[in-house]
C-alpha positions as CSV (number, residue, x, y, z in Angstrom):
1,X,32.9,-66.3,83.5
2,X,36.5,-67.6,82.8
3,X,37.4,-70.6,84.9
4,X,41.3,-71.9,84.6
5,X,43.8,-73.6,86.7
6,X,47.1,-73.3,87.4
7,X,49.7,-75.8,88.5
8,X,52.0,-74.1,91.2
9,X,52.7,-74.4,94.9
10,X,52.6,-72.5,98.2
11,X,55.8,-71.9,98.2
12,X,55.9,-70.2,94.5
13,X,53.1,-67.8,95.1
14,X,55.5,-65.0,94.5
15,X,54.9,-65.6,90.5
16,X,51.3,-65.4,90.8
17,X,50.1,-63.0,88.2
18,X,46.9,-61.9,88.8
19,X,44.8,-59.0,89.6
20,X,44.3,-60.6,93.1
21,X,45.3,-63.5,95.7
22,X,43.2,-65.0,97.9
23,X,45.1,-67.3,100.1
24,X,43.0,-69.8,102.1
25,X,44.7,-71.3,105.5
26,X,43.2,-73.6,107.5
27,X,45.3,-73.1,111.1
28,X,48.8,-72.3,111.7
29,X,51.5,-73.3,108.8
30,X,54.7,-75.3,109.4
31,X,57.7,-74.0,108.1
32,X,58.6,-73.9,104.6
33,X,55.2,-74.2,103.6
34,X,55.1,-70.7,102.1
35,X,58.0,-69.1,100.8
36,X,59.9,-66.4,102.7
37,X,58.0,-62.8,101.7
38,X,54.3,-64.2,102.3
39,X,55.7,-66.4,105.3
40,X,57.2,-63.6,107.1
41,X,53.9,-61.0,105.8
42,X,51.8,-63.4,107.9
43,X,53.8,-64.3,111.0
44,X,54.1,-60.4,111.5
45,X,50.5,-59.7,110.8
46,X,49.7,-62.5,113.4
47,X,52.2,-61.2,116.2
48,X,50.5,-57.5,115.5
49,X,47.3,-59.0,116.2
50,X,45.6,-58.4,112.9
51,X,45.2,-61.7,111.9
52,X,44.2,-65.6,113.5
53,X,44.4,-68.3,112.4
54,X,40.5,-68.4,112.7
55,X,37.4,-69.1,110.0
56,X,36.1,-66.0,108.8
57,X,39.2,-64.1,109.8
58,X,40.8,-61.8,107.1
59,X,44.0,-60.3,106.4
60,X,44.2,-57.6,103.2
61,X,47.7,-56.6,102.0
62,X,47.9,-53.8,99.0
63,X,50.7,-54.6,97.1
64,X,52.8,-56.9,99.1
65,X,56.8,-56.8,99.2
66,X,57.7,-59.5,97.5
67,X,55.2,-60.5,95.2
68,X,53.8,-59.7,92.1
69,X,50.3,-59.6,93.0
70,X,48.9,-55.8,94.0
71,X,46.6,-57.8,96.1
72,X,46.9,-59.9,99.0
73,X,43.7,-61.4,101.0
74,X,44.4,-64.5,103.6
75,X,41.3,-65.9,105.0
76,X,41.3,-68.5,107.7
77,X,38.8,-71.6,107.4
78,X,38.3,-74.7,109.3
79,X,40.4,-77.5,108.6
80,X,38.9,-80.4,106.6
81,X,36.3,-80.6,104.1
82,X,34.6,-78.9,101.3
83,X,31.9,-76.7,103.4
84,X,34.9,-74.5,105.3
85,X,36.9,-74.2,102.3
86,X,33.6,-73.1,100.1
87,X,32.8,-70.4,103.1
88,X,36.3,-69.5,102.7
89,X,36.0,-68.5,99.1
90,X,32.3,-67.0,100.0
91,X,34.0,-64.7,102.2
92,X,37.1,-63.7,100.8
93,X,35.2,-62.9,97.0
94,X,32.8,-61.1,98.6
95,X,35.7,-58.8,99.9
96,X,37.6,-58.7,96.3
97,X,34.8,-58.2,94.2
98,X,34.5,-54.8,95.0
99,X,38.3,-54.1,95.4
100,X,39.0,-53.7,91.8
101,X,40.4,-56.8,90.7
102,X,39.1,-58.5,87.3
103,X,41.2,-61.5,87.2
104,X,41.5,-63.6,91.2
105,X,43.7,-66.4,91.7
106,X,43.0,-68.6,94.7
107,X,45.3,-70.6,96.5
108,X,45.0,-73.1,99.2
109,X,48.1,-73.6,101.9
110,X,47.4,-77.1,101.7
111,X,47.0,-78.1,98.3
112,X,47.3,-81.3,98.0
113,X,44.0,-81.4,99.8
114,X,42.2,-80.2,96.9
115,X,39.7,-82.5,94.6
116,X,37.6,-82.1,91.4
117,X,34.9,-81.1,94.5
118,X,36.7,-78.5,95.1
119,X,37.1,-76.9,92.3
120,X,33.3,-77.2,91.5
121,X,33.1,-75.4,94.6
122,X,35.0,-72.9,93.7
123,X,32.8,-72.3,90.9
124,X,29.8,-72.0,92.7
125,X,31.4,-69.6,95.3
126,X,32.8,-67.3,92.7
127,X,29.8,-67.3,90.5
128,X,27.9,-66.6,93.7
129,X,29.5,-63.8,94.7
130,X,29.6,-62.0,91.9
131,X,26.1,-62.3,90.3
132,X,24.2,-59.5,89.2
133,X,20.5,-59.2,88.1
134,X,19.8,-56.6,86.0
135,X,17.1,-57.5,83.7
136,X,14.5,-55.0,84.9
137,X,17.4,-53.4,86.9
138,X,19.0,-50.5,84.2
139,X,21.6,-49.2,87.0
140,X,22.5,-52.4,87.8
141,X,25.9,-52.9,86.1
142,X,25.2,-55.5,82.9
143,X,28.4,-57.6,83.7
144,X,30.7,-58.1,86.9
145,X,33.7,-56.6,87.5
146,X,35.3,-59.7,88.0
147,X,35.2,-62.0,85.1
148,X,38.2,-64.7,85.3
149,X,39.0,-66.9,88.3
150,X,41.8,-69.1,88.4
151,X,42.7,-72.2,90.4
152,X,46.2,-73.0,92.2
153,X,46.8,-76.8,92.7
154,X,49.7,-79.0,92.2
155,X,50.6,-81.0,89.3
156,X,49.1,-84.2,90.9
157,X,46.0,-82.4,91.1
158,X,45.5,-80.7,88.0
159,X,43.8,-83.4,85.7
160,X,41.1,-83.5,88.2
161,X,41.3,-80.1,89.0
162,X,40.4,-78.7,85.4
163,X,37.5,-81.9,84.6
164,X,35.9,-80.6,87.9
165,X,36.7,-76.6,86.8
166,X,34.8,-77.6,83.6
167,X,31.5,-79.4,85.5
168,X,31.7,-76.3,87.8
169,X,31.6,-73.8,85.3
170,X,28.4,-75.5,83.7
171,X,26.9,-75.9,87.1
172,X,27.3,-72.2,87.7
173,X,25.6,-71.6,84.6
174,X,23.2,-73.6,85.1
175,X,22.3,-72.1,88.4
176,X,23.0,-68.7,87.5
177,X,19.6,-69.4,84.6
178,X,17.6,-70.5,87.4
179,X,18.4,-67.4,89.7
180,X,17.7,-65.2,87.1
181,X,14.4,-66.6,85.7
182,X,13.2,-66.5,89.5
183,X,14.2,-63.2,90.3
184,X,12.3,-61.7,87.4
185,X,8.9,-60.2,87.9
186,X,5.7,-61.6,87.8
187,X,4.8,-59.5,84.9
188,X,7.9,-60.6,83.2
189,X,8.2,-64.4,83.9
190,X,4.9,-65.3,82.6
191,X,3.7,-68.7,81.0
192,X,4.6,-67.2,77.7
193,X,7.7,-66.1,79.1
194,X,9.1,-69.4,80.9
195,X,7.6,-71.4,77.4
196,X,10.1,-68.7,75.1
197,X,13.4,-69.4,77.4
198,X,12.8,-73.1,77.0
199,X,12.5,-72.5,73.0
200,X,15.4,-70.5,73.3
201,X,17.3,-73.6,74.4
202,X,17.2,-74.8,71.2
203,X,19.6,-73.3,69.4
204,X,21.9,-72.8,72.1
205,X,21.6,-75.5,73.9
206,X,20.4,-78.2,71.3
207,X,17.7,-79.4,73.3
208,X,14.1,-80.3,71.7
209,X,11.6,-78.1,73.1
210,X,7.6,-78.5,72.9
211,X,5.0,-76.4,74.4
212,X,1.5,-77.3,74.9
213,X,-1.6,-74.6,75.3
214,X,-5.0,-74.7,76.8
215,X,-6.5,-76.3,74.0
216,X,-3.4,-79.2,73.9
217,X,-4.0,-79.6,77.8
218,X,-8.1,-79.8,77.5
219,X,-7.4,-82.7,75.0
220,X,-5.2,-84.3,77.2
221,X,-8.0,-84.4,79.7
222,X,-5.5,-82.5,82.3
223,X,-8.5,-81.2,85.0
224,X,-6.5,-80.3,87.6
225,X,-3.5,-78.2,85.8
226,X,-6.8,-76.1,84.1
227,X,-8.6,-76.0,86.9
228,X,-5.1,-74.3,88.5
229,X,-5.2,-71.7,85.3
230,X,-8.8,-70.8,85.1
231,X,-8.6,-67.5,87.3
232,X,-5.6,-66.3,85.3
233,X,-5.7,-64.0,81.7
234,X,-2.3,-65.2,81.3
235,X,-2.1,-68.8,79.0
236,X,-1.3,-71.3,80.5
237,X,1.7,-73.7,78.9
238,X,2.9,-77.4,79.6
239,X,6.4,-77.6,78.6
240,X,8.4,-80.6,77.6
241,X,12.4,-80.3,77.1
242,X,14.1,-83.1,75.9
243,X,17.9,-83.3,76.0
244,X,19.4,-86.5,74.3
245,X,22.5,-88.3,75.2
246,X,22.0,-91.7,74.5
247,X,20.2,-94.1,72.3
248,X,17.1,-93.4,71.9
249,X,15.8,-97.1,73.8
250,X,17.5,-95.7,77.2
251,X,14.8,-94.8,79.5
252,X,15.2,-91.1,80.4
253,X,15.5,-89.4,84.1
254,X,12.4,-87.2,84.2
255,X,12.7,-83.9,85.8
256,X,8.9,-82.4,86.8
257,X,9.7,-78.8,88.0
258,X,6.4,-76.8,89.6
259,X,5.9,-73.4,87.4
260,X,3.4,-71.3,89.2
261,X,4.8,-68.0,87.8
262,X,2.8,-66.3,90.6
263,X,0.5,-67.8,93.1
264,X,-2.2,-65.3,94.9
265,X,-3.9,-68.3,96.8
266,X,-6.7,-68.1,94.3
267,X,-9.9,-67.8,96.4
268,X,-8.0,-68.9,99.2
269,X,-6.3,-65.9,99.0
270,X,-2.6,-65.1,101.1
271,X,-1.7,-62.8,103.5
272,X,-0.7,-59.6,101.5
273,X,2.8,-59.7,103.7
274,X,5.5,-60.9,101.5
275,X,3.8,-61.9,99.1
276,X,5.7,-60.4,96.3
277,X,7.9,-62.9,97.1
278,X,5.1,-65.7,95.5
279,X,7.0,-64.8,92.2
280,X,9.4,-67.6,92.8
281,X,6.9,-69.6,93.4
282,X,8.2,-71.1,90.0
283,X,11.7,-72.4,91.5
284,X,11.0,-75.6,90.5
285,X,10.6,-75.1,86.8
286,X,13.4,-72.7,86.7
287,X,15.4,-75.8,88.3
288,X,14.7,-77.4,85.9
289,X,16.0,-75.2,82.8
290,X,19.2,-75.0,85.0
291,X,19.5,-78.3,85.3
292,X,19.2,-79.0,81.7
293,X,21.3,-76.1,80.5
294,X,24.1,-77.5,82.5
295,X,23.8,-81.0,81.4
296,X,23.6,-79.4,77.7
297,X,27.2,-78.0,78.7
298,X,28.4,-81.3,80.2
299,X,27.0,-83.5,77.6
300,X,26.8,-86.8,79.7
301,X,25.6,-90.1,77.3
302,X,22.2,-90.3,79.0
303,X,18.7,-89.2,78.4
304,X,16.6,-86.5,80.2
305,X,13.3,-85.1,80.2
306,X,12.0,-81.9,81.6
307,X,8.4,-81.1,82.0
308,X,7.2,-78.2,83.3
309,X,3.6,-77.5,84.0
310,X,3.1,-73.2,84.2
311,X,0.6,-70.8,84.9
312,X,-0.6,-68.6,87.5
313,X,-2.9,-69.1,90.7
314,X,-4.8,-65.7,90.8
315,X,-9.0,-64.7,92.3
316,X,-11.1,-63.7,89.4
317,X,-15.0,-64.8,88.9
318,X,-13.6,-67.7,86.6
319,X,-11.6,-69.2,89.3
320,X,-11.3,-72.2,90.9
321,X,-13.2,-72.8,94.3
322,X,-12.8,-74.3,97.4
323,X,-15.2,-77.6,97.5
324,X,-14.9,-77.8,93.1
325,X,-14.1,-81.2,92.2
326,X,-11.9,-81.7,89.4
327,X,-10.9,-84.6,87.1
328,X,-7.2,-85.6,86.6
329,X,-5.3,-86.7,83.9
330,X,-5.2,-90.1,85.7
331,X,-8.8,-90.2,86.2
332,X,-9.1,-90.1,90.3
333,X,-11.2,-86.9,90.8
334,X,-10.0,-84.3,93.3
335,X,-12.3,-82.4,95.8
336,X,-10.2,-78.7,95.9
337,X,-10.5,-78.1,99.8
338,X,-8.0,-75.2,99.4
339,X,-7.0,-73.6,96.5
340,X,-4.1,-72.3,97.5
341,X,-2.4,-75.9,97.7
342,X,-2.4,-75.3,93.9
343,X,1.0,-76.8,93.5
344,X,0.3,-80.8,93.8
345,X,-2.8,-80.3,91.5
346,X,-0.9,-79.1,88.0
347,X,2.5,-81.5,89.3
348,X,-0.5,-84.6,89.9
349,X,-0.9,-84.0,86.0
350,X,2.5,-83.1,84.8
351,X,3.1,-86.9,87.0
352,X,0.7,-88.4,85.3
353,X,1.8,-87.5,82.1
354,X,5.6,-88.7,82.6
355,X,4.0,-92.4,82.1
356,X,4.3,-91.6,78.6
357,X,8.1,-92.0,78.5
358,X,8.4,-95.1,80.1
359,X,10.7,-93.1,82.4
360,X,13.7,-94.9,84.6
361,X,13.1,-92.6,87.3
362,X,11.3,-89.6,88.2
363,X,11.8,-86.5,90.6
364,X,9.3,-83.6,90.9
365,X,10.9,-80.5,92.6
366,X,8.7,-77.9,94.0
367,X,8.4,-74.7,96.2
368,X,5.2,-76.8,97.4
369,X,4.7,-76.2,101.1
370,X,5.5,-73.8,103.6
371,X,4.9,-76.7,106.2
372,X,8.9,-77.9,104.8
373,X,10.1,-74.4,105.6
374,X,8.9,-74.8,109.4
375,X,10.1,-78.4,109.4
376,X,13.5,-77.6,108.0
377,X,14.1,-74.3,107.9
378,X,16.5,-73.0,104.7
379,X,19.3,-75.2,104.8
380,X,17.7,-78.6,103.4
381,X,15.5,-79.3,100.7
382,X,12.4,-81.7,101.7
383,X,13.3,-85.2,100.1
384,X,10.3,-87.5,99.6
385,X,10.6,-91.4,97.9
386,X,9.2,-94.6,99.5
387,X,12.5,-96.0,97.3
388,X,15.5,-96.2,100.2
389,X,18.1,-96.6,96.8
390,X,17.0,-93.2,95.6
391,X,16.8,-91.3,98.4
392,X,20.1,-92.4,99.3
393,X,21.2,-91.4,95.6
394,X,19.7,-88.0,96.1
395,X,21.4,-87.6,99.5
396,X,24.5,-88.4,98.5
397,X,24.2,-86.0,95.1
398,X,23.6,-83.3,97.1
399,X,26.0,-83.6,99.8
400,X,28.9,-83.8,97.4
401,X,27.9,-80.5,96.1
402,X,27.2,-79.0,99.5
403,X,23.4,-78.7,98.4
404,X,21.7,-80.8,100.7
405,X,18.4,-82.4,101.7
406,X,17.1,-84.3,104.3
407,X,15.0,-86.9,103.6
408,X,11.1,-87.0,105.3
409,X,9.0,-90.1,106.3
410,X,6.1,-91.3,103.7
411,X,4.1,-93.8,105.7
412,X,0.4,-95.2,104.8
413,X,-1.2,-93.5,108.0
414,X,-0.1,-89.9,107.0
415,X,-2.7,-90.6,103.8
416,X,-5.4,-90.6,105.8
417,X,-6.0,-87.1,106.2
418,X,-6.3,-86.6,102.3
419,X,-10.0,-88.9,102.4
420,X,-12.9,-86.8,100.7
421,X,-16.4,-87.5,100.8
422,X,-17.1,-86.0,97.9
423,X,-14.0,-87.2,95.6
424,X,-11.2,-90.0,95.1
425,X,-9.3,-87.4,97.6
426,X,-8.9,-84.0,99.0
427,X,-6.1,-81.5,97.8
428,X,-5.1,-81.1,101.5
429,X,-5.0,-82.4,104.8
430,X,-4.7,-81.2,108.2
431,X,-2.4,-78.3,109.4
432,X,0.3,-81.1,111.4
433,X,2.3,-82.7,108.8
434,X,1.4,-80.7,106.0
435,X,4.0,-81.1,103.8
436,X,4.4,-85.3,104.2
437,X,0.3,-84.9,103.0
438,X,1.3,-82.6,100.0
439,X,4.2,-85.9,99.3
440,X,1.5,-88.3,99.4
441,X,-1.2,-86.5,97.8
442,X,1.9,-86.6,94.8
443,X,2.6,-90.5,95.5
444,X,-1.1,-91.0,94.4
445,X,-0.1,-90.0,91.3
446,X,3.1,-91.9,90.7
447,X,2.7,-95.6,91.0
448,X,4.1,-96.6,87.8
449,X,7.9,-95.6,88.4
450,X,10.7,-94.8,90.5
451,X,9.5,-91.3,92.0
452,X,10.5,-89.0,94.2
453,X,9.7,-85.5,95.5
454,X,11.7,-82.4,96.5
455,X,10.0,-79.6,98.2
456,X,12.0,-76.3,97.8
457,X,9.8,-74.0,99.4
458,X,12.6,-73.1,101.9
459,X,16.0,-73.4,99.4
460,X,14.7,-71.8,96.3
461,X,15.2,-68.0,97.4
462,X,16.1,-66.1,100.3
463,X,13.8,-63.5,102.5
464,X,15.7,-59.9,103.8
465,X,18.5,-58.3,102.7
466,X,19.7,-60.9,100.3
467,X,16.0,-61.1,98.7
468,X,16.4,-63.2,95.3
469,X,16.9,-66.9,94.1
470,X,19.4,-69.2,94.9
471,X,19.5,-71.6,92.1
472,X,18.8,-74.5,94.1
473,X,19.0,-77.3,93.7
474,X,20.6,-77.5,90.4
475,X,23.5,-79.0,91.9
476,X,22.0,-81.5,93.7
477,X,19.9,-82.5,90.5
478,X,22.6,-82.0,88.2
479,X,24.6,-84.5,89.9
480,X,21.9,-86.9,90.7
481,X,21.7,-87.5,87.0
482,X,24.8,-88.0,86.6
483,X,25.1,-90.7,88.7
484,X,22.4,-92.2,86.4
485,X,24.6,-92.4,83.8
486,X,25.2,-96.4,82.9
């Protein structure tokens, strides 16, 4: 997609040339604001009664007297903030991207409002509405009908404007990875599968890329990730993607993304409702990609690591069962109470194996518990750190990019349910609290570093109509490590 900006006015909008116009207005405009043609266009179409100064109200005018543009949309949106004006754009694109329009301007009444937040969210909102998956969809149409978006601000907005057009537009990408690589098919986005995209990376996004198989892991001494793989034909792979912005003695942010590229249960097997949608049960790997490819794009001076653990959790008579005990990578033996709480065993190794970098922070992301989902619903992402610095890091990151989390408690006594007779600790705990347990079973792991945990089961995709993945949270992650940047 094409992002640009253009340094006009409200009062200009005439000029415009474009395909489209979508004019935002947040209430009821003083004069002089807009110039005469639009100005008079919208005090009639207010005294007619087709428009109000209202959010998620909508005016369309085909080829407006006046003004060069064939067509006119005004939406209304709250006043204040970046969450009215981003719901705005969401609804006014979804109305032009069908209307025939290849190149939209958008405009705000109040320009002088806008920030380089803004314009990232503009980016998401455009790339959001008009995505397309078509990679195992042939009638799907292989590109949008929309392909170029441009900004209005004013001049004293514009060098801000077109840095945060630019972080946008690699955002979007990165997010747009994500969505795709979770919306493919379980029979497409295998192990194999995830471990090729990474490689691709390479070349075209100059990361360094290494995958590990069985025989790697087994050598490692990783008993929990294999014990995870077992039940599956498909190979498993342990994926580590490097991008490098800085000297080489900076400590690197570590990104730990959950790639279950379809989870069953195992022997604990799920209801068969829905469970089709256990194909993005790999959100937090495909995250991760996203999160790389758009700091590849953005090329900030710091260093990152991604590691991805990936296989599937499927019954066969070589899988794993409930009361195995298992050794990890750490050494602390794990009594597998439920194998469908596969999640936390292959991170608990992937966390494990992060000591190696000697990292200055680490945050695992994972579609981990459908407790979160019940606790939170699908607005927030779980956030998980005993560090009150982090969290607030994380909070703030994805707040600015209207991507948000909410941040859960960690304390000793919720530990208690994960005692085991029979090993160093149990996989699960009881049903109350279920996804604080999955957090600490995690914290076990993680005592050498600056950790924390984001549970995705509820952000990563959507159920219904709009079945498919959201990209989340790229943004938030994407702009947590940038605030790392020394």
């Amino acid at each position: 997609m094409d992002f640009r900006h253009l340094v006009s006015s409200p009062d200009a909008l005439s000029k415009v040339t474009a395909d489209a116009l979508l004019l935002v207005v947040q209430g009821p405009l003083a004069d002089g604001i807009l110039e005469a043609p639009l100005a008079s266009l919208l005090a009639e179409a207010v005294s007619a009664g087709d428009f109000e100064f209202k959010p998620g109200r909508s005016l369309y005018v085909h080829r407006p007297v006046g003004m060069k543009v064939p067509r006119l949309l005004v939406v209304g949106a709250a006043a204040g903030g970046l969450k009215p004006f981003k719901a705005a754009l969401a609804t006014g694109l979804g109305q032009l991207k069908s209307s025939g329009a290849k190149h939209i301007a958008v405009a705000v009444a109040d320009s002088a409002e806008l920030t380089s937040l803004h314009a990232q969210a503009f980016a998401a909102a455009a790339a959001d509405a008009v995505y397309l998956y078509c990679r195992t969809k042939p009638s799907a149409p292989s590109a949008p009908a929309v392909s170029r978006f441009t900004l209005i601000c004013g001049k004293a907005q514009s060098r801000d404007i077109a840095a945060g057009l630019q972080r946008g537009a690699a955002i979007a990408a990165g997010v747009t990875l994500a969505r795709d690589l979770g919306n493919c098919p379980g029979n497409v986005c295998t192990p194999t599968f995830l471990a090729e995209q990474a490689k691709r990376m390479v070349k075209s996004h100059g990361l360094k890329v290494e995958v590990l198989d069985r025989k790697a892991v087994e050598k490692l001494g990783m008993g929990a990730f294999l014990a995870v793989a077992q039940g599956s034909n498909e190979p498993l792979r342990f994926i580590v993607a490097r991008y490098e912005g800085a000297a080489k003695s900076q400590p690197p942010v570590v990104l730990v993304g959950k790639g279950i590229t379809f989870d069953t249960g195992g022997i604990s097997i799920k209801p068969s409702a829905e469970m089709d949608e256990m194909k993005f049960d790999m959100g937090g790997a495909a995250s991760v990609l996203g999160t790389l490819c758009a700091l590849a794009e953005i090329k900030p001076k710091i260093n990152v690591i991604g590691i991805i653990p990936t296989c599937d959790n499927m019954p066969s008579g070589k899988a794993v069962k409930p009361g195995d005990v298992v050794t990890s990578l750490s050494g602390q033996t794990i009594e597998i109470l439920n194998t469908d709480a596969e999640g936390r065993l292959i991170l608990c190794d992937a966390l494990t194996y992060a000591e190696r970098f000697k990292p200055a922070v680490v945050v695992d992301i994972a579609t981990l518990t459908g407790a979160c989902v019940i606790a939170l619903g699908h607005h927030r992402s779980g956030l998980f750190t005993s560090d009150d610095a982090l969290a607030a890091e994380l909070l703030n990151a994805g707040d600015a990019v209207l991507d948000p989390c909410w941040r859960m408690p960690l304390d000793d006594e919720y530990g208690e349910g994960l005692k085991s007779s029979f090993a160093d600790v149990g996989n699960v705990g009881p049903r109350a609290g279920g996804s604080i347990t999955a957090a600490m079973f995690l914290k076990r792991f993680t005592g050498k570093y600056r950790w924390a945990h984001l549970d995705i089961a509820g952000t990563a995709w959507k159920s219904g109509a709009a079945k498919g993945g959201t990209g989340r949270p790229v943004a938030l992650l994407t702009h947590f490590v940038l605030s790392q940047v020394k």
